[in-house]
VEXVO-345296 format. One record per atom (N, C-alpha, C): residue in three letters; atom name; residue number from 1; x, y, z. Coordinates in nm, 3 decimals. Layout:
<recs>
REC residu atome num      px      py      pz
REC    ala    CA NUM       X       Y       Z
...
</recs>
This chain:
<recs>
REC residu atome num      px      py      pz
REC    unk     N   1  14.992  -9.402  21.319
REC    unk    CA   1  14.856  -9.361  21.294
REC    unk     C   1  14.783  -9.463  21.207
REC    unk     N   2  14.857  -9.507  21.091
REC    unk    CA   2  14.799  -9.591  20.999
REC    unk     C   2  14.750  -9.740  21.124
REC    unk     N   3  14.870  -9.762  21.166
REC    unk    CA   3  14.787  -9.914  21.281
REC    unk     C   3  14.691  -9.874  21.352
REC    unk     N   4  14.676  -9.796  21.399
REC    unk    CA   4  14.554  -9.741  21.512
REC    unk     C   4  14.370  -9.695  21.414
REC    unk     N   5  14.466  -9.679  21.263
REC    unk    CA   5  14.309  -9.677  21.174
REC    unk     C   5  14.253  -9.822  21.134
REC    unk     N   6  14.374  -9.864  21.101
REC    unk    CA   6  14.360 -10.060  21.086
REC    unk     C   6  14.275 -10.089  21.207
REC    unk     N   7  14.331 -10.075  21.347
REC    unk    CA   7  14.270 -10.146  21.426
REC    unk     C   7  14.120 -10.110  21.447
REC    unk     N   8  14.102  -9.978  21.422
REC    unk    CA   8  13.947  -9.944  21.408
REC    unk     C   8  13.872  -9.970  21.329
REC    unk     N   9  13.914 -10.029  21.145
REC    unk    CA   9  13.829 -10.061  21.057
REC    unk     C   9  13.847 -10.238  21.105
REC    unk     N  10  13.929 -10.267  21.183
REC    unk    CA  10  13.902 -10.405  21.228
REC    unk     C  10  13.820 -10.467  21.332
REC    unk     N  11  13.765 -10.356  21.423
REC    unk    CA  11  13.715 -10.342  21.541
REC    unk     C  11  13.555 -10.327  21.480
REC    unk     N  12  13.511 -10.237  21.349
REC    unk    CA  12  13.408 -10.212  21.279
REC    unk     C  12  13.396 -10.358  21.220
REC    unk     N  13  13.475 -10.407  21.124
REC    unk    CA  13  13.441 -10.530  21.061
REC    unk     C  13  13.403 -10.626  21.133
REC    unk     N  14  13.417 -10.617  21.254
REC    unk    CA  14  13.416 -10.769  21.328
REC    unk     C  14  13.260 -10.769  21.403
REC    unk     N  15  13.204 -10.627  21.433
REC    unk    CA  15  13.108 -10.590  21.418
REC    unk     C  15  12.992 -10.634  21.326
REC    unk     N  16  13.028 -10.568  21.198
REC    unk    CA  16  12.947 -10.547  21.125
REC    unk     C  16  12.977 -10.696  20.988
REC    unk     N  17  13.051 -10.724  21.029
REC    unk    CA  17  13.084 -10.869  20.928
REC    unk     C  17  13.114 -10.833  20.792
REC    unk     N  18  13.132 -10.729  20.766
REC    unk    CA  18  13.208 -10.663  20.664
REC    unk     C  18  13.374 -10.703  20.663
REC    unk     N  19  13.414 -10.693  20.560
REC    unk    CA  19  13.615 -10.692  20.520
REC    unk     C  19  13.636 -10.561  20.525
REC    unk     N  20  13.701 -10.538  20.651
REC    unk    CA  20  13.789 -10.375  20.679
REC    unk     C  20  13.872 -10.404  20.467
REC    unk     N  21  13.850 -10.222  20.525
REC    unk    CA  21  13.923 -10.225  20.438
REC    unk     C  21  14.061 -10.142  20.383
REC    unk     N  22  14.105 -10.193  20.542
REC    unk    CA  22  14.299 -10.172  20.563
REC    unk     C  22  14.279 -10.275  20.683
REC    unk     N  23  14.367 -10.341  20.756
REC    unk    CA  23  14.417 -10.434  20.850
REC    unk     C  23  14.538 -10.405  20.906
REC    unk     N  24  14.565 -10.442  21.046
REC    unk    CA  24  14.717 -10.419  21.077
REC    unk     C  24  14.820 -10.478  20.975
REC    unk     N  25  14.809 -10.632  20.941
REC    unk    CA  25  14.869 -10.705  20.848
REC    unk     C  25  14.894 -10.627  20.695
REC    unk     N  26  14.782 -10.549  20.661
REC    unk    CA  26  14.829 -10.472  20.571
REC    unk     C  26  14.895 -10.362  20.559
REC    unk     N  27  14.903 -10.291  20.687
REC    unk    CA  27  15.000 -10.200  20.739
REC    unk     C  27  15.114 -10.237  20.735
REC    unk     N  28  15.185 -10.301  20.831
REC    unk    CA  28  15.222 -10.384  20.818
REC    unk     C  28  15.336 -10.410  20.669
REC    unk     N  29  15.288 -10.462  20.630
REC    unk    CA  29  15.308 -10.477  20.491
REC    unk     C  29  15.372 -10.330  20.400
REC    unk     N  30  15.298 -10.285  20.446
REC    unk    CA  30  15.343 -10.153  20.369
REC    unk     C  30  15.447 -10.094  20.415
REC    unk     N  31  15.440 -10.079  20.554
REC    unk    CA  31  15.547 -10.051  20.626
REC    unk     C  31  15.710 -10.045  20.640
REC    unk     N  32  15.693 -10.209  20.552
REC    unk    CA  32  15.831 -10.275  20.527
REC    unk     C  32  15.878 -10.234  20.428
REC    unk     N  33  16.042 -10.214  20.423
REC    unk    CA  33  16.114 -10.182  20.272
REC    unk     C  33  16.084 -10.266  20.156
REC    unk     N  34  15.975 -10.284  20.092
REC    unk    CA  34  15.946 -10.295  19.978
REC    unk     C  34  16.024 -10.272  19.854
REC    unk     N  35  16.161 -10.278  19.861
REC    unk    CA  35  16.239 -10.202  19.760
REC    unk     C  35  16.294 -10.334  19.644
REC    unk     N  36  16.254 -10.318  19.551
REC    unk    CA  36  16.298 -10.439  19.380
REC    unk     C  36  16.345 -10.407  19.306
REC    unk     N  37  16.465 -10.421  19.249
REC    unk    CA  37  16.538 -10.423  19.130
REC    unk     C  37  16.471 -10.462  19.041
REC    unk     N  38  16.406 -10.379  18.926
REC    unk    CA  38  16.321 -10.424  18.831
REC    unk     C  38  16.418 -10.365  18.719
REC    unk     N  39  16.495 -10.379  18.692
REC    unk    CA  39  16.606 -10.329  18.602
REC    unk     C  39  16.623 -10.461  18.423
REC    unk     N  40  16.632 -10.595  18.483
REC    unk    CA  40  16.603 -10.688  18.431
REC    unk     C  40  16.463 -10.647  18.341
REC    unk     N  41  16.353 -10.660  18.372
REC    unk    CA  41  16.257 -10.644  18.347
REC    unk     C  41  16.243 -10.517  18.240
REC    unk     N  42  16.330 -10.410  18.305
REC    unk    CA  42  16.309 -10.312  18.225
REC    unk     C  42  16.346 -10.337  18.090
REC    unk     N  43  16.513 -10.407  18.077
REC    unk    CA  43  16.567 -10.459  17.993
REC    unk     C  43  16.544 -10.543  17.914
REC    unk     N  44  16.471 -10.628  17.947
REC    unk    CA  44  16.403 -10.776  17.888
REC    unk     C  44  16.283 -10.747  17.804
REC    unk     N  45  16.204 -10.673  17.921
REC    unk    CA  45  16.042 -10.649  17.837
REC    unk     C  45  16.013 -10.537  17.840
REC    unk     N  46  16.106 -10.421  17.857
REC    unk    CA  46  16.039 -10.317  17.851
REC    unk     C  46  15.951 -10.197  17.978
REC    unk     N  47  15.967 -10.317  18.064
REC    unk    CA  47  15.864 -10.249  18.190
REC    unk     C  47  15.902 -10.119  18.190
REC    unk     N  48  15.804 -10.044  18.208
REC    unk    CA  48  15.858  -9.877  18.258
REC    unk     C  48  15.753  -9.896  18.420
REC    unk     N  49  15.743  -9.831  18.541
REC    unk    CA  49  15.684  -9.803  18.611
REC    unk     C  49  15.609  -9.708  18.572
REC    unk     N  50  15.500  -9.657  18.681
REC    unk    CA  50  15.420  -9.520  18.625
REC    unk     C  50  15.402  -9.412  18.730
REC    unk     N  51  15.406  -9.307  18.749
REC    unk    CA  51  15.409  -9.210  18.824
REC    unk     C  51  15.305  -9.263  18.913
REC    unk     N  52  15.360  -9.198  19.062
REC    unk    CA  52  15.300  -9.249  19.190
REC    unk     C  52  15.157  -9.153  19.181
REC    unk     N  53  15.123  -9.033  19.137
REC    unk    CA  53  15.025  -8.964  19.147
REC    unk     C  53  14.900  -9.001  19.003
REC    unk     N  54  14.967  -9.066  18.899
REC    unk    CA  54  14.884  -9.122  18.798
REC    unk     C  54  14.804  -9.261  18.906
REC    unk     N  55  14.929  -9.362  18.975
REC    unk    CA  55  14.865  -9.475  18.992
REC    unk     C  55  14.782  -9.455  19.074
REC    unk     N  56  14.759  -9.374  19.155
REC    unk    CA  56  14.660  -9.311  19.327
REC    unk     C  56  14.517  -9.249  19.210
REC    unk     N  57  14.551  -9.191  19.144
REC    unk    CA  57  14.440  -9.167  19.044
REC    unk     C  57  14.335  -9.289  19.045
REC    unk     N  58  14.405  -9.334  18.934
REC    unk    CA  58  14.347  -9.469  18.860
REC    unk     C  58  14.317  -9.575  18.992
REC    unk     N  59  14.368  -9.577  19.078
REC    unk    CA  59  14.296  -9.674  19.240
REC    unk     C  59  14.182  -9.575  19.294
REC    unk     N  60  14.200  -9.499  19.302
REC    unk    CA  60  14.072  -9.394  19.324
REC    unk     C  60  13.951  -9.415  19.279
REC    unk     N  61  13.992  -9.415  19.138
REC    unk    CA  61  13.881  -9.440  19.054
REC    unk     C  61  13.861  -9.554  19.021
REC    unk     N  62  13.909  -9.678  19.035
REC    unk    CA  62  13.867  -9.804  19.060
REC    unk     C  62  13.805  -9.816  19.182
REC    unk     N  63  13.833  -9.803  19.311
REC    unk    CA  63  13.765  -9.779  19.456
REC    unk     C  63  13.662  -9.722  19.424
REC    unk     N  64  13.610  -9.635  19.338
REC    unk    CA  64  13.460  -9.574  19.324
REC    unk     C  64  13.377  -9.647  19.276
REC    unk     N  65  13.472  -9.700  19.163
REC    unk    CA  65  13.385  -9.749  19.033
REC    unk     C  65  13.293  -9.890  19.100
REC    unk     N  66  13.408  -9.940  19.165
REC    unk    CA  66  13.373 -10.090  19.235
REC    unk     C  66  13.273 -10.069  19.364
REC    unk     N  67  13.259  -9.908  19.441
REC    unk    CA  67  13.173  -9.945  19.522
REC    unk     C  67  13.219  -9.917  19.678
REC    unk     N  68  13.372  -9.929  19.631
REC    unk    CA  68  13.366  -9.963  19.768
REC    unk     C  68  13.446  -9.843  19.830
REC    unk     N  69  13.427  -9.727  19.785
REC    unk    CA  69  13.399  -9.598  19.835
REC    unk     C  69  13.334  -9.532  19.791
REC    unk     N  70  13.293  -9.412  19.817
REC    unk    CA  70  13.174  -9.264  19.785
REC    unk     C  70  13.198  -9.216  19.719
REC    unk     N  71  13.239  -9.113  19.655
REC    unk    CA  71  13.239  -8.933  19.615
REC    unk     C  71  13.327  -8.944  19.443
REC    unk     N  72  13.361  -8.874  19.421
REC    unk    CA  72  13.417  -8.844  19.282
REC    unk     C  72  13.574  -8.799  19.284
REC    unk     N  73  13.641  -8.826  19.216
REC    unk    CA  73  13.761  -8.841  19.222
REC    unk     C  73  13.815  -8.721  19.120
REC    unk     N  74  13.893  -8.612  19.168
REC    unk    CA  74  13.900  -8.481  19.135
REC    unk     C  74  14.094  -8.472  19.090
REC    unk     N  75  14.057  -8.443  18.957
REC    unk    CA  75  14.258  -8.503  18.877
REC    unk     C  75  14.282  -8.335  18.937
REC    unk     N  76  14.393  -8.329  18.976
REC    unk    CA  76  14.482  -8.213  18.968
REC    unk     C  76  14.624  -8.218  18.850
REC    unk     N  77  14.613  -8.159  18.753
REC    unk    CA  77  14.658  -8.127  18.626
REC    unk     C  77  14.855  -8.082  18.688
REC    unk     N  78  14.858  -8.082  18.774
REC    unk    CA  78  14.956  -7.973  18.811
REC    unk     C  78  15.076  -8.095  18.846
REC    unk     N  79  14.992  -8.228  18.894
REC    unk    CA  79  15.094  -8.321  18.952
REC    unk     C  79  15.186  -8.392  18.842
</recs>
């Protein structure tokens, strides 16, 4: 489903001369096992990761802030 939305915000951009904003290539991308031993890191400097429903937040609300989506971004307390 995700390639078939790529190919339509790519089919729009090419149109409208706008930057889709997803691509097959970025599908793609996501798609793949992405998986890193950040264990080092943790050890070294401390890294902690941050909850997957904090970081979708905070991109939400950067995507608004910047424009380059609509509406208001609504926290659910529960996640």
């Amino acid at each position: 489903m995700a390639y078939r939305l790529a190919a339509q915000m790519e089919k729009k951009a090419a149109k409208t001369g706008e930057k889709p904003l997803m691509t097959y290539f970025t599908v793609y991308n996501l798609d793949r096992n992405n998986c890193f031993d950040y264990s080092k890191a943790e050890r070294e400097l401390g890294y902690h990761t941050r909850p997957y429903a904090e970081t979708l937040r905070d991109e939400a609300r950067w995507l608004v802030a910047e424009g380059k989506i609509k509406g208001n971004v609504h926290i659910n307390n529960a996640a």
